[in-house]
N, C-alpha and C positions, 0 to 999 in steps of 0.2 A: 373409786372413780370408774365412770360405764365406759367402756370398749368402744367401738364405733358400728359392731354390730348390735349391740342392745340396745344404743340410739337409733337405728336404720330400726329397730325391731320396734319401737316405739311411734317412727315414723309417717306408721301408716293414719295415725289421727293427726290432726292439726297439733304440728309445730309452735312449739310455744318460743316467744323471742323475748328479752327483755333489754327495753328501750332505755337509754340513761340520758335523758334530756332530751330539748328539743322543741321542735316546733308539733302543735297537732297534726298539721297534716301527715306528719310521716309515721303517724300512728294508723292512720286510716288506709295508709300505702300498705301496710304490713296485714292488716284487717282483711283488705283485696285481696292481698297474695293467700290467704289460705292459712294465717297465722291468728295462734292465740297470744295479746300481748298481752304484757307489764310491763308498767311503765314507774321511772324511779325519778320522783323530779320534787325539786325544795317546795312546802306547802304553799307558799308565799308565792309561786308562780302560777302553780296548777288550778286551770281554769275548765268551767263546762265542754270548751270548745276539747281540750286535752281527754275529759272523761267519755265522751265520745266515742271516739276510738280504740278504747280499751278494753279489758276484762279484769284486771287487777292495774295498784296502783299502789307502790310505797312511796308515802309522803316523808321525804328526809333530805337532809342536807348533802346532797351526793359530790359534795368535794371534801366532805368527810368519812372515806372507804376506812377507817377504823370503826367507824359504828356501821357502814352500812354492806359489807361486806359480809358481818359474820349474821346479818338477817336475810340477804339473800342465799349464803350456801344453806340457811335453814326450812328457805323455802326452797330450795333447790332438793335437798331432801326430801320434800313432803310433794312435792311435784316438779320434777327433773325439769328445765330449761334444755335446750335446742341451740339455743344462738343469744350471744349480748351483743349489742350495737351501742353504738353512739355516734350521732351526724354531725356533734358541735365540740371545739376544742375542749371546753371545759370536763366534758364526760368521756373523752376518748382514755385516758387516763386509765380511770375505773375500770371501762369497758375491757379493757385488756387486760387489767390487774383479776377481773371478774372471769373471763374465759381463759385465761393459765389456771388456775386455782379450780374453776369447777371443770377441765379437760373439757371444754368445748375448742370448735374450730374458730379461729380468728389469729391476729397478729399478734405476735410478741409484745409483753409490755416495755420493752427493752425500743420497739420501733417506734409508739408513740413518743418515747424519751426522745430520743434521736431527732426526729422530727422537729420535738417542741424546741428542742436547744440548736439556735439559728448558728451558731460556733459549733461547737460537734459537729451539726452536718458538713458544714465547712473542712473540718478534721477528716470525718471518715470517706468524703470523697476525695481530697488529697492523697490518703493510706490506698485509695484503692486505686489510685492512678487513672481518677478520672476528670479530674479535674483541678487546678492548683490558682485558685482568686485570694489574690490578698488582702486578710481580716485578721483583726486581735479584737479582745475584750481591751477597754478601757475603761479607768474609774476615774479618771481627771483629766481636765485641761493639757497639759502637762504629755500624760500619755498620748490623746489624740494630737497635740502640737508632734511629738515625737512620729508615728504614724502616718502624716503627713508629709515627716520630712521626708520621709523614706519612699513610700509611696507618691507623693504629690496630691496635689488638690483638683480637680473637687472630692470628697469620699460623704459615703453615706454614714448616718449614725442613727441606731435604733435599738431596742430594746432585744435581748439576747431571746427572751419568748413572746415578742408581742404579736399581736394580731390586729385583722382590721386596718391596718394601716397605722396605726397611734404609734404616734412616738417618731415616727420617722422623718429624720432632718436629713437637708444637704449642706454638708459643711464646707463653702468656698474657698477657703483660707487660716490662717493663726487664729485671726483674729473671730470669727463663726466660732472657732475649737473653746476660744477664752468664753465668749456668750453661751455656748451650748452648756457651759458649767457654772454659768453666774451665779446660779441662787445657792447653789453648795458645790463646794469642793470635794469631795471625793463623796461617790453615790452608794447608796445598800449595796446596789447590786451591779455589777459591771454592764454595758450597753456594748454593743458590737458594731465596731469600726470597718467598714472594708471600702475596697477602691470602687468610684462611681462608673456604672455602667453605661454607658451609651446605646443607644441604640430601637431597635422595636419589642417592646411588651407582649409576652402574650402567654398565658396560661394553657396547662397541657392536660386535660382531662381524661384520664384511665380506668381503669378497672382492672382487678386483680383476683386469678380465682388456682390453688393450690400452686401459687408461685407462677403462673405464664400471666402477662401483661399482655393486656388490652387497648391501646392509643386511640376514643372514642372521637375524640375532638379536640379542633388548636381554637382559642377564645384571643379574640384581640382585646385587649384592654384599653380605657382610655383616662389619663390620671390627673389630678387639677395640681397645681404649686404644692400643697401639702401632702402629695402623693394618693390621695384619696381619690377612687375610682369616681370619676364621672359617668362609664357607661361600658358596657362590654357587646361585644357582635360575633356569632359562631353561625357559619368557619369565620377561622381570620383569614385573612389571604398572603398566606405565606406558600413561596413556589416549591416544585415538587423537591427540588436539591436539600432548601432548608427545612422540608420536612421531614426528610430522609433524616439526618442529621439531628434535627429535635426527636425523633421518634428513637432513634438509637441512645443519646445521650439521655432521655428519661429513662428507659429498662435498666440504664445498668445503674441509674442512682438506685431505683427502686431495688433492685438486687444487691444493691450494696448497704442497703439501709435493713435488709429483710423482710419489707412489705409482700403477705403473699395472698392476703383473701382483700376485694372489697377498694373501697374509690381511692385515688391519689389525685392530689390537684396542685400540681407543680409547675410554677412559677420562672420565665426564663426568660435572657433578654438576646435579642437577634441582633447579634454587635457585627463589626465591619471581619472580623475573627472568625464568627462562627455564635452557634449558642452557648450561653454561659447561663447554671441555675441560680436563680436568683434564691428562693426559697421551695418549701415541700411543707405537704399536708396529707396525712393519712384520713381523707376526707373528703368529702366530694367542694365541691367550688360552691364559695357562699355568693351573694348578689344576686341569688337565683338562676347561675349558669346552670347548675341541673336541668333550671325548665326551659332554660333556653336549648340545651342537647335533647331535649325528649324533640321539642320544638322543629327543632331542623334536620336532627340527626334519626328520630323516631325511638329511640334508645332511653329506657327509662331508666337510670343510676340508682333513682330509689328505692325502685323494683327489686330491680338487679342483685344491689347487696344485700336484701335480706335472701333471696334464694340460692345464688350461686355457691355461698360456704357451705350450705348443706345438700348441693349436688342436686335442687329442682330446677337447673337448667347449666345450661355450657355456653362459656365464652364461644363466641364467635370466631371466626379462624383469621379473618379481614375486618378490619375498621369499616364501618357502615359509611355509606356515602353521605352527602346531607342530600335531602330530597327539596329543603330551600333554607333562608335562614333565616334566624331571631337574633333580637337585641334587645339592650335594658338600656335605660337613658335617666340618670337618677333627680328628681325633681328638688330645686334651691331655692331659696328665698334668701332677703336680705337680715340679716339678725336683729331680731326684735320681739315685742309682742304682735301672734297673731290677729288682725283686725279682721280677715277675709279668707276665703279660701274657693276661687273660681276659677269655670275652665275645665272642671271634672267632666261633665258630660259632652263637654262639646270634643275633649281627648280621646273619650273610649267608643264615641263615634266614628273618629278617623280612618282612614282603609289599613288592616292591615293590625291595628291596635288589640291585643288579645288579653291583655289583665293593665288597671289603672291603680294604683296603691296610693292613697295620700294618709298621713297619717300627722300630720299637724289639724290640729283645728285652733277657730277663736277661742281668744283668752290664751292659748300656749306662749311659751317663751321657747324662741328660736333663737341656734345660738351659730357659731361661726364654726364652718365643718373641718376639723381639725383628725375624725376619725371616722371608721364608718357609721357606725349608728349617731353621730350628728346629721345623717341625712334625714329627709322629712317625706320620700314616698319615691315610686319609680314609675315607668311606663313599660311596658314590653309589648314587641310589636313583632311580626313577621314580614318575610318578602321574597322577592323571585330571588334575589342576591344579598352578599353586606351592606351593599352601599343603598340599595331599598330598605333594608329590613333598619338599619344605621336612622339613615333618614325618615322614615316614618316615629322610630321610638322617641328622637329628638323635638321632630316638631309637636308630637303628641305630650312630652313633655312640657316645652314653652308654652304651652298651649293654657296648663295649668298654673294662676297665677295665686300664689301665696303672698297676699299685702299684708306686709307689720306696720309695726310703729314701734318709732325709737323709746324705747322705757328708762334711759339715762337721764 
């Protein structure tokens, strides 16, 4: 295993990174920076747009790190890697299982664990006296009736690693607890029960470089009956006391979980109390809050985490101001087949409108958004404040009309 001076001694050519999933563009982010990639993504995805960006490219099932592990320390051999990333939950896994094993810089694979298990977190910020929300794993009816008795109602119930939003219910009563287990009594896998929060939403966007934490931006969120984001706006406007307060209580989750290079995107609700974490992601914020921080805050995440673990550049000493803000505003339709798809150019005309995404066409089947990729495309928009930047991405959205037809 190489020293950290025969890596620096290495350094003076292009840094090579190797990407494990993902979208293309963040292939082309690292291209910018002055990096030679590889990129490791299942054949069945890897597209022109992905080849692009690249210089190397293993085609494999990357949530298979029994096969694809012992082909990267072999090409790690034959041409030393620099840095393993990954931007999406699926590959963060590897990603870390890949940079312990070949002694590169990155987090533990002990923190992506942590992370992904929504009870553990739960656990080990208890252990560390920072916070005490009460949640159990439950596999029946039964147990969540019990949980309730104790706790009260309303409580949430979700999947102990899910993402995206799926899966997540609000259980009112017994009688929600008996329904939320109709189709089977007792589940594979336990779901996690805790008490419902009240309060304001909003996600905490950081960065993290040899253990000191970065607080880039607070994202307000805004979430439909199935808890599925409808739209996010940065900054949020939460005042200087409760940011005080969310800026402290994120470092020491993140210190308690041992995240120490690279993005965290933590979840927290602004109750009558104070803030309480709802969840954590060693990752940057998906819905395209990235482009929304580069957006307002000038701060690019993408950038960032490829250079900052290997020391071509330093955290900031202060959170960046915003200089104005962005929004996303996520575009719906009624579920059906798609017959139409208008209103596209007349949205990315609008003042203020900076990317239009639709991503239904005719002929699709539109179905009822129950998670996040049931959505069918977004708007993103800038502005002198939230409630411009809010307002523009909305109407820019409505603006866009997806007509089905009933296919029943």
């Amino acid at each position: 295993m190489e020293n950290e001076e025969e890596r620096r001694a290495r350094g003076a050519g292009r840094p090579r990174v190797l990407v494990v999933a993902g979208r293309a563009g963040k292939l082309q982010v690292a291209r910018d920076a002055g990096f030679e990639v590889v990129y490791v993504q299942a054949p069945q995805v890897f597209t022109p747009a992905h080849r692009a960006g690249l210089d190397e490219a293993l085609l494999l099932d990357y949530t298979r790190p029994e096969r694809v592990i012992p082909v990267v320390a072999a090409l790690h051999g034959a041409a030393p890697l620099d840095l393993v990333v990954s931007f999406t939950d699926p590959g963060l896994d590897l990603a870390a299982a890949l940079s312990e094993q070949l002694g590169l810089p990155g987090n533990p694979a002990a923190v992506s664990a942590l992370l992904r298990d929504k009870y553990a977190l739960r656990r080990r910020l208890a252990e560390a006296g920072i916070e005490h929300h009460p949640c159990a794993r439950v596999r029946t009816a039964a147990d969540l009736r019990a949980f309730g008795e104790v706790h009260g109602y309303p409580l949430i119930l979700k999947p102990l690693d899910g993402t995206g939003s799926q899966g997540v219910r609000r259980i009112a009563s017994p009688r929600d607890a008996d329904l939320a287990f109709a189709a089977e009594t007792v589940t594979d896998v336990p779901l996690l029960a805790e008490r419902f929060l009240t309060g304001t939403e909003i996600s905490v966007e950081t960065i993290s470089q040899h253990g000191r934490h970065l607080v880039v931006a607070l994202t307000a969120k805004f979430i439909d009956e199935n808890f599925v984001e409808k739209g996010h706006v940065v900054p949020a406007g939460v005042g200087a006391g409760d940011r005080a307060a969310v800026e402290s209580l994120v470092r020491k989750l993140l210190d308690a979980v041992g995240l120490t290079e690279g993005c965290a995107h933590t979840e927290v609700m602004l109750t009558a109390d104070g803030p309480v974490i709802i969840e954590s992601h060693n990752r940057m914020g998906g819905d395209r809050i990235y482009e929304l921080v580069k957006l307002s805050h000038g701060t690019d995440l993408e950038r960032l985490s490829y250079l900052l673990p290997l020391d071509r550049g330093h955290l900031p000493e202060a959170s960046p101001s915003p200089q104005c803000a962005a929004a996303i505003w996520f575009v719906r339709a009624e579920p059906g087949r798609v017959v139409a798809v208008d209103g596209q150019d007349k949205a990315t005309a609008l003042p203020g409108v900076c990317e239009v995404v639709v991503t239904a066409a005719p002929g699709d089947t539109v179905g009822p958004v129950r998670s996040s990729g049931d959505r069918i495309g977004y708007v993103i928009a800038t502005g002198a404040d939230s409630d411009e930047a809010l307002g523009r991405a909305r109407r820019a959205a409505t603006t866009i009309v997806v007509r089905t037809e009933d296919v029943r």
